[in-house]
C-alpha positions as CSV (number, residue, x, y, z in Angstrom):
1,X,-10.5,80.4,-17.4
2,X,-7.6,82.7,-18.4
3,X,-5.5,82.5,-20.8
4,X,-7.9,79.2,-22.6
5,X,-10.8,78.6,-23.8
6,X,-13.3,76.2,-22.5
7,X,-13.6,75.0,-26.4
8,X,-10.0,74.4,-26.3
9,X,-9.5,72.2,-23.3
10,X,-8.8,68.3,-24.0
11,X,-8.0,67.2,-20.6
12,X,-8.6,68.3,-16.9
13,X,-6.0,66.6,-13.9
14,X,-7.6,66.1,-10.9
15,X,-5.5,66.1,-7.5
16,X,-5.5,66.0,-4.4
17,X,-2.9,67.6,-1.6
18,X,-2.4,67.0,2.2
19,X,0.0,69.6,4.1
20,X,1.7,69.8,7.5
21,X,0.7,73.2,7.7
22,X,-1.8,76.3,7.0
23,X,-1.7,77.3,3.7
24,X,-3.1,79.6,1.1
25,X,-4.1,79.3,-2.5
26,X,-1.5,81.8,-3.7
27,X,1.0,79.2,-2.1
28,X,-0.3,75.9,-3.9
29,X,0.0,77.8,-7.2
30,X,3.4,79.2,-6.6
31,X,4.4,75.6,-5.5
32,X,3.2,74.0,-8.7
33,X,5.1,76.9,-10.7
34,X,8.4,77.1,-8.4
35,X,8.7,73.2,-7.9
36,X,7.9,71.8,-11.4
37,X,10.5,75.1,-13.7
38,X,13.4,73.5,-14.9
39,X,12.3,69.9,-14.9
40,X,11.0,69.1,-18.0
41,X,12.5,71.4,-20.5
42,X,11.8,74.5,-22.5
43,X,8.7,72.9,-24.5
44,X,6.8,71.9,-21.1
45,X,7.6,74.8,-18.9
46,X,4.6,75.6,-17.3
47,X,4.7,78.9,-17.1
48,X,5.1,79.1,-20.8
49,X,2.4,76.9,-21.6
50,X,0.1,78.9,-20.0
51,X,0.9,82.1,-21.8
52,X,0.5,80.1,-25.1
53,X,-2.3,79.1,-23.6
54,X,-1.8,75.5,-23.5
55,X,-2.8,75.7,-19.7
56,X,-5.5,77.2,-18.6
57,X,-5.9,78.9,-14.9
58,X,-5.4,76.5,-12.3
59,X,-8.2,75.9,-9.3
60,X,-7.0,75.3,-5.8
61,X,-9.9,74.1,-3.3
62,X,-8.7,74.1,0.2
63,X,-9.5,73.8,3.7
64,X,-7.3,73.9,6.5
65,X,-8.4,71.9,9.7
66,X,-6.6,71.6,13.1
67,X,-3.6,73.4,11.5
68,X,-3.5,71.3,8.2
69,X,-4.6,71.6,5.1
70,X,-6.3,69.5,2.4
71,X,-7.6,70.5,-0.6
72,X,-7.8,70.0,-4.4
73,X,-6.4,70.9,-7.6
74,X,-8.0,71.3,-11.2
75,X,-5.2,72.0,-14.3
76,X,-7.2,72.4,-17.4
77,X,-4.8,71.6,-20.5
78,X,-5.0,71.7,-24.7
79,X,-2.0,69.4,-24.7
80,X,-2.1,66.3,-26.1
81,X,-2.9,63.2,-24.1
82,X,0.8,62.0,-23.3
83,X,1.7,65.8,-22.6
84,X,-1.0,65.7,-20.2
85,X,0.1,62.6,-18.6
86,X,4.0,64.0,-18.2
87,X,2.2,67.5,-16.8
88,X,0.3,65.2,-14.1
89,X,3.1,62.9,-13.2
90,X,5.3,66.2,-12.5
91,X,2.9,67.6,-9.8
92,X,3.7,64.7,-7.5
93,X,7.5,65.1,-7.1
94,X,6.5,68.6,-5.1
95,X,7.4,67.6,-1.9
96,X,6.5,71.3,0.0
97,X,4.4,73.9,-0.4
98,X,4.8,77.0,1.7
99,X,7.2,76.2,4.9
100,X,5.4,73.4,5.1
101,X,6.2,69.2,4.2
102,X,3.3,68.8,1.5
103,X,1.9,65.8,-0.8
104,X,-0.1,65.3,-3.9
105,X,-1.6,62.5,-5.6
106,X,-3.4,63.0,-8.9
107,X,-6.6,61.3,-8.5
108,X,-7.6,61.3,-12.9
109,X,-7.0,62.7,-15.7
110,X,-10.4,63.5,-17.6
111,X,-11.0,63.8,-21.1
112,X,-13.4,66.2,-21.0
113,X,-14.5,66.2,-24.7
114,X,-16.4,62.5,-23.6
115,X,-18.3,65.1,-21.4
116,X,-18.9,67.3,-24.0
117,X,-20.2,64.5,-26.2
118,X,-22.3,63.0,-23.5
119,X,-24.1,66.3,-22.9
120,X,-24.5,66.2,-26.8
121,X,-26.1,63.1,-27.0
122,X,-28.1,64.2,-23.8
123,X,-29.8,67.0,-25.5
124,X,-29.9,65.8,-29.0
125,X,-32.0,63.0,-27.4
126,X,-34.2,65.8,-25.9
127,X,-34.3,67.7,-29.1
128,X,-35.1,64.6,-30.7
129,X,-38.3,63.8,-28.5
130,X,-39.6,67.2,-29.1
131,X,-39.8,66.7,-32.6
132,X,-41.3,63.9,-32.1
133,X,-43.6,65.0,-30.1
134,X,-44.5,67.8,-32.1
135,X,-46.0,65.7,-35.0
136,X,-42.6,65.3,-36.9
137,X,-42.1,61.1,-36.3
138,X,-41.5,61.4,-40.4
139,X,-38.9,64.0,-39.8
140,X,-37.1,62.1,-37.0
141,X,-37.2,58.9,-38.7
142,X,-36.2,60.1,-41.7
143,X,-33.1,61.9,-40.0
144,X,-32.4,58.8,-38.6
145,X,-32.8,56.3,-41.2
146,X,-30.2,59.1,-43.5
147,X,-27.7,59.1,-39.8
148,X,-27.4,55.3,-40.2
149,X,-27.1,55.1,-44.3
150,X,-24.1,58.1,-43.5
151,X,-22.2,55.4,-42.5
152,X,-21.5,53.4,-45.8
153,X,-18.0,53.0,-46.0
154,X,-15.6,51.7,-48.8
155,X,-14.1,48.6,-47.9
156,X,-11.0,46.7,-49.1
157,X,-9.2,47.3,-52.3
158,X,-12.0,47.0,-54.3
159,X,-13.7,50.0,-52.1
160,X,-16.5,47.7,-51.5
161,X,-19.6,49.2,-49.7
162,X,-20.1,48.3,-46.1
163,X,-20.9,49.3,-42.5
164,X,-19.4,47.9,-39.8
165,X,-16.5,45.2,-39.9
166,X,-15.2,45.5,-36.5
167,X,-16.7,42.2,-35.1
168,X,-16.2,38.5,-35.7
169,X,-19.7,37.9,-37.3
170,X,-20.7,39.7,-40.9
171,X,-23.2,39.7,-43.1
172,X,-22.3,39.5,-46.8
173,X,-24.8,40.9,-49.8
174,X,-24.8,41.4,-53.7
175,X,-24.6,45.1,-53.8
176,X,-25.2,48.8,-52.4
177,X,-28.5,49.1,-52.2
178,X,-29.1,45.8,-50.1
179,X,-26.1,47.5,-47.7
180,X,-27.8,50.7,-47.5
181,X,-31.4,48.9,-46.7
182,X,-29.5,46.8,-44.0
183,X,-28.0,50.0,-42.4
184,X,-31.3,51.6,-42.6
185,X,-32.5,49.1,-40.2
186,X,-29.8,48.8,-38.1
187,X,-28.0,45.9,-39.4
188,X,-24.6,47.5,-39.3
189,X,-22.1,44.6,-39.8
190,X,-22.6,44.2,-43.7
191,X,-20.6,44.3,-47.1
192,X,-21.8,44.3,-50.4
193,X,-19.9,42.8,-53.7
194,X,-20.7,45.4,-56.1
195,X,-22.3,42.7,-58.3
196,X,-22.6,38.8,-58.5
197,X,-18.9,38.0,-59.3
198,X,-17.2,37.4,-55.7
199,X,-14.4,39.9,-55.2
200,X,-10.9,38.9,-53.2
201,X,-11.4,40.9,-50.7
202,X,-14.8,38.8,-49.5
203,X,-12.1,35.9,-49.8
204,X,-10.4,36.9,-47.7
205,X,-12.8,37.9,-45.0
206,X,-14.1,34.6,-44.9
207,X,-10.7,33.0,-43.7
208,X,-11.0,35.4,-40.4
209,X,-14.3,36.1,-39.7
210,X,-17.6,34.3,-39.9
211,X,-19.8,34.9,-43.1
212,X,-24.0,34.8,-43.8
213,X,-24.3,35.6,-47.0
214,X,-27.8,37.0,-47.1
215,X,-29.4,36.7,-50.9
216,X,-32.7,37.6,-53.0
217,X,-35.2,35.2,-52.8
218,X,-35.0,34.1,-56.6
219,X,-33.3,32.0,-58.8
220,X,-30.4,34.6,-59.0
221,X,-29.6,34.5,-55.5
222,X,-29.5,30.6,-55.4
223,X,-26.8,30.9,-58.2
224,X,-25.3,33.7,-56.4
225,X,-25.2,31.2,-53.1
226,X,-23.3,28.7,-55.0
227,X,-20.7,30.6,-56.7
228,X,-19.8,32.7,-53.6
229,X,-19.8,29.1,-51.6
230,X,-17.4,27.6,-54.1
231,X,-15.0,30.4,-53.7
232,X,-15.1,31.4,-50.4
233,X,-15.8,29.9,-46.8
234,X,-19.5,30.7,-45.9
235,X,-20.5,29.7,-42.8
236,X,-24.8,30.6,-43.2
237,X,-26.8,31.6,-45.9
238,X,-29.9,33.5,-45.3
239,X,-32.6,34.3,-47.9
240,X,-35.4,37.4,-48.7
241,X,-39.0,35.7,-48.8
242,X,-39.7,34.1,-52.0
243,X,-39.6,36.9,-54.8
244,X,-38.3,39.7,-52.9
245,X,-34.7,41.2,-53.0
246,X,-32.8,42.1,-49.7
247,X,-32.9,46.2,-50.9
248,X,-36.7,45.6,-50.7
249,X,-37.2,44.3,-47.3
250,X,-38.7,45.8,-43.9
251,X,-36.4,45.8,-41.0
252,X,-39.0,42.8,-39.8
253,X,-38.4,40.8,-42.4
254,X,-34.9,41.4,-42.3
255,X,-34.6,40.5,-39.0
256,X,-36.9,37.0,-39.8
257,X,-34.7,36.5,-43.1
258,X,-31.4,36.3,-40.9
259,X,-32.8,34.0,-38.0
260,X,-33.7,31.6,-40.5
261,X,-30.1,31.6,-41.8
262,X,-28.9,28.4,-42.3
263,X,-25.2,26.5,-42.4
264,X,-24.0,26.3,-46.1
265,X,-23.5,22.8,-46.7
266,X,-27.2,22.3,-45.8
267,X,-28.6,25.1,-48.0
268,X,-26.6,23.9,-51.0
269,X,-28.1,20.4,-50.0
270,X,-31.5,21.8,-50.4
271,X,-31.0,23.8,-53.4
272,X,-30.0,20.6,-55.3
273,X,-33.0,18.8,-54.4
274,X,-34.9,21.8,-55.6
275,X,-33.1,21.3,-58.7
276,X,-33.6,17.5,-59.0
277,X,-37.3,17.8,-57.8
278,X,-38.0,20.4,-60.8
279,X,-36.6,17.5,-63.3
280,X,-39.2,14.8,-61.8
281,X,-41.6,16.5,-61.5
282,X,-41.4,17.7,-65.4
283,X,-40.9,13.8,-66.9
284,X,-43.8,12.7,-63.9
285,X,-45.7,15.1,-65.5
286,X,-47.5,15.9,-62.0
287,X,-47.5,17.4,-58.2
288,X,-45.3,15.2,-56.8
289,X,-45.5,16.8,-53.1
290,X,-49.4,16.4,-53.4
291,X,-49.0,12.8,-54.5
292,X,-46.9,11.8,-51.7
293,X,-49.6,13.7,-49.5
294,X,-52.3,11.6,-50.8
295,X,-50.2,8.1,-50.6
296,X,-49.3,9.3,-46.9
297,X,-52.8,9.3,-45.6
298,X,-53.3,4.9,-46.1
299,X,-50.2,4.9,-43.7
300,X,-51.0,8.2,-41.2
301,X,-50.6,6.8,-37.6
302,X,-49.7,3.7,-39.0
303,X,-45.2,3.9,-37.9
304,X,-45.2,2.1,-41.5
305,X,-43.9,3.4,-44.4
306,X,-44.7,3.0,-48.4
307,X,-42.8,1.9,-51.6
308,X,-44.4,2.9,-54.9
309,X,-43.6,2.9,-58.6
310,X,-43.7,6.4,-60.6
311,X,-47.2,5.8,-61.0
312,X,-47.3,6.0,-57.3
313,X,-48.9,2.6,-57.6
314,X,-47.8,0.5,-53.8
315,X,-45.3,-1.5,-54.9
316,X,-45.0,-2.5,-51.2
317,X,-45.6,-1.4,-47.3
318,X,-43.0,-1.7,-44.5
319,X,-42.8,-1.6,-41.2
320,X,-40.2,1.2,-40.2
321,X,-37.9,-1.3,-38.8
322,X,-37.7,-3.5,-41.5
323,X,-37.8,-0.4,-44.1
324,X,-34.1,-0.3,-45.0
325,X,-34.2,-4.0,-45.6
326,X,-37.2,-4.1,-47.8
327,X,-35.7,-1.3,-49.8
328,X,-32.3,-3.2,-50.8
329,X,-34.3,-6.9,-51.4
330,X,-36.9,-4.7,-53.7
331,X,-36.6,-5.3,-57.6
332,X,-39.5,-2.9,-59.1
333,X,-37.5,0.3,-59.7
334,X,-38.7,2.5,-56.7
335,X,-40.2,6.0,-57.3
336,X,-40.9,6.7,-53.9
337,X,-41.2,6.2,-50.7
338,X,-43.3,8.0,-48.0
339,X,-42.8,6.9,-44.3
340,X,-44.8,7.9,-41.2
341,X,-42.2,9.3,-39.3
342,X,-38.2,10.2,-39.5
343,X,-36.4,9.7,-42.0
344,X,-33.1,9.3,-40.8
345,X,-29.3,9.8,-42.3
346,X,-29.2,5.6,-42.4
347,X,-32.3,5.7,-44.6
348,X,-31.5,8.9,-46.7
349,X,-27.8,7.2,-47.7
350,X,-30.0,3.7,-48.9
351,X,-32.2,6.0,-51.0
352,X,-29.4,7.7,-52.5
353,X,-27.7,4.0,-52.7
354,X,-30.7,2.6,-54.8
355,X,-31.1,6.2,-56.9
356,X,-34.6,6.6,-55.5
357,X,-35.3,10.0,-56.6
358,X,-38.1,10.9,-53.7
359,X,-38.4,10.6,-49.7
360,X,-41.1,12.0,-48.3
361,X,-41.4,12.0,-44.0
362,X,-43.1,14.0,-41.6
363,X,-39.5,14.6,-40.0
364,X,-36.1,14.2,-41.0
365,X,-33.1,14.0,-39.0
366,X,-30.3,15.0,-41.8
367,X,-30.6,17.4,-44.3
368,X,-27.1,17.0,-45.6
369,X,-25.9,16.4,-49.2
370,X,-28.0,14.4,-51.0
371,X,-29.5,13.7,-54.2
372,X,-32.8,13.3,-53.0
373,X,-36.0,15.3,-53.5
374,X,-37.0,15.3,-49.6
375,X,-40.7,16.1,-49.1
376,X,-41.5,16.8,-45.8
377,X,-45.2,15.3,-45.2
């Protein structure tokens, strides 16, 4: 094209023309030129843009049939995108072209840098599966996995790291590394807090978007869990397996660690019977879960369920439907009490009610707030 370079064109119009009469290209372009001068001002005279070279040589396509002519017409353009739009809405007021009654309609406007990056993609793709191909996986991972980590960002006023933050749904972790492992594997939505203490700005995310905060699987993340809870609304937490921290893990087990997330309330439920079960079990003095195992097979496939002392001595058996009943006219200080079948909320709340410190079930059917070691059988 004259007067532009390819690398410099943003935008290409794309019109259409219909014409009483036979025509020539030489006519269309002197139409354009002729028909648009004067309208729009020094600044967007055509003929001046295209010496700057802010237009570049315009195409005509034409065919004239039966003594009319169609045809199209390409203006390439460096303007910018409302400059362009002005340029396009100007060709349609040309009413004739030639002698002749004429009409155009602009069909688009392209951005033809969205081109440019498709064909990018296209043969980076290409590029990419030759490596690949050619023995370098490690290479072609590696450029990958250091693509994704490219796009830490600093967030908030606290320039917190993070990916992502665009959608409704994010993932909130203690610091950099876990944000650069979670990019790594394609976890995009994520922000770190630069340490344990919670800064505002996760605050304040939390009052407009939804928030799993994904922690180490030690005691530090359970501490972590509460403190962040207490100051700012978590809707799931999600932990790394048992002794691992979230900069550690695979993409797998990232991916397993996140289904398993759970709502807030009930993971502070069961971190508090963790808490109460590690004080019994160090005045019982013994496996309590392994107790309750053994006690549970006298009543397996029985529907009953079993009151015993800290001894785990029976203090007495029940039948499920008479359980609650038996457990509030009971006098011996209850330890225990292991039922085949489901515990339910009803049952849970008597527990609690009586400061029975262990229920042990093959199901239960509320894992809210409790104070309740809950052993599941």
């Amino acid at each position: 094209m004259a007067k532009i370079s390819p690398v410099s064109i943003k935008y290409m119009i794309h019109a259409t023309f219909e014409s009483e009469g036979p025509l020539e290209k030489p006519d269309v372009i002197g139409a354009i030129f002729g028909q648009t001068e004067g309208l729009l001002g020094a600044d967007l005279e055509m003929r001046e843009l295209q010496k700057e070279g802010k237009i570049g040589r315009i195409e005509v396509d034409l065919n004239n049939i039966e003594g009319r002519t169609i045809g199209e017409i390409l203006v390439p353009t460096a303007l910018d995108k409302s400059e362009t739009t002005i340029i396009a809405a100007t060709l349609e007021t040309i009413e004739r072209i030639g002698p002749t009654e004429s009409k155009i309609k602009v069909t688009k406007v392209e951005d033809v840098r969205g081109n440019k990056r498709d064909y990018i993609i296209s043969r980076a793709k290409e590029l990419l599966g030759n490596l690949e191909t050619s023995g370098n996986v490690g290479i072609a991972k590696t450029l990958r996995e250091e693509s994704r980590i490219s796009r830490v960002q600093e967030y908030g006023s606290e320039k917190l790291p993070a990916g992502d933050l665009s959608g409704e749904e994010i993932i909130v972790v203690e610091g950099r590394a876990d944000v650069l492992n979670l990019l790594k594997n394609r976890v995009n939505n994520v922000i770190g807090m630069d340490g344990s203490k919670l800064p505002k700005t996760i605050s304040e995310l939390g009052k407009e978007k939804e928030i799993t905060l994904f922690i180490d699987g030690d005691r530090g993340g359970k501490l972590i869990a509460k403190n962040v809870s207490d100051n700012a609304n978590i809707s799931y937490i999600a932990t790394a397996p048992d002794g691992k921290e979230v900069e550690e893990l695979t993409g797998k087990e990232i991916l397993i660690s996140l289904r398993k997330k759970i709502p807030a309330p009930k993971f502070l439920g069961r971190t508090t019977a963790s808490k109460i079960m590690s004080s019994v079990e160090d005045n019982f003095g013994g496996d309590i879960k392994k107790s309750m195992n053994d006690k549970y097979l006298e009543i397996r496939n029985k529907k009953k369920a079993m009151l015993v002392d800290s001894k785990f001595e029976t203090i007495k058996e029940s039948s499920l439907g008479e359980l609650i009943s038996n457990v509030k006219r009971t006098k011996k200080k209850i330890f225990a009490i292991i039922i085949d079948g489901t515990a339910t909320k009803k049952i849970v709340e008597v527990c609690d009610d009586k400061g029975i410190q262990n229920l042990g079930a093959k199901n239960f059917s509320y894992l809210g707030e409790s104070k309740i070691n809950l052993v599941s059988l």
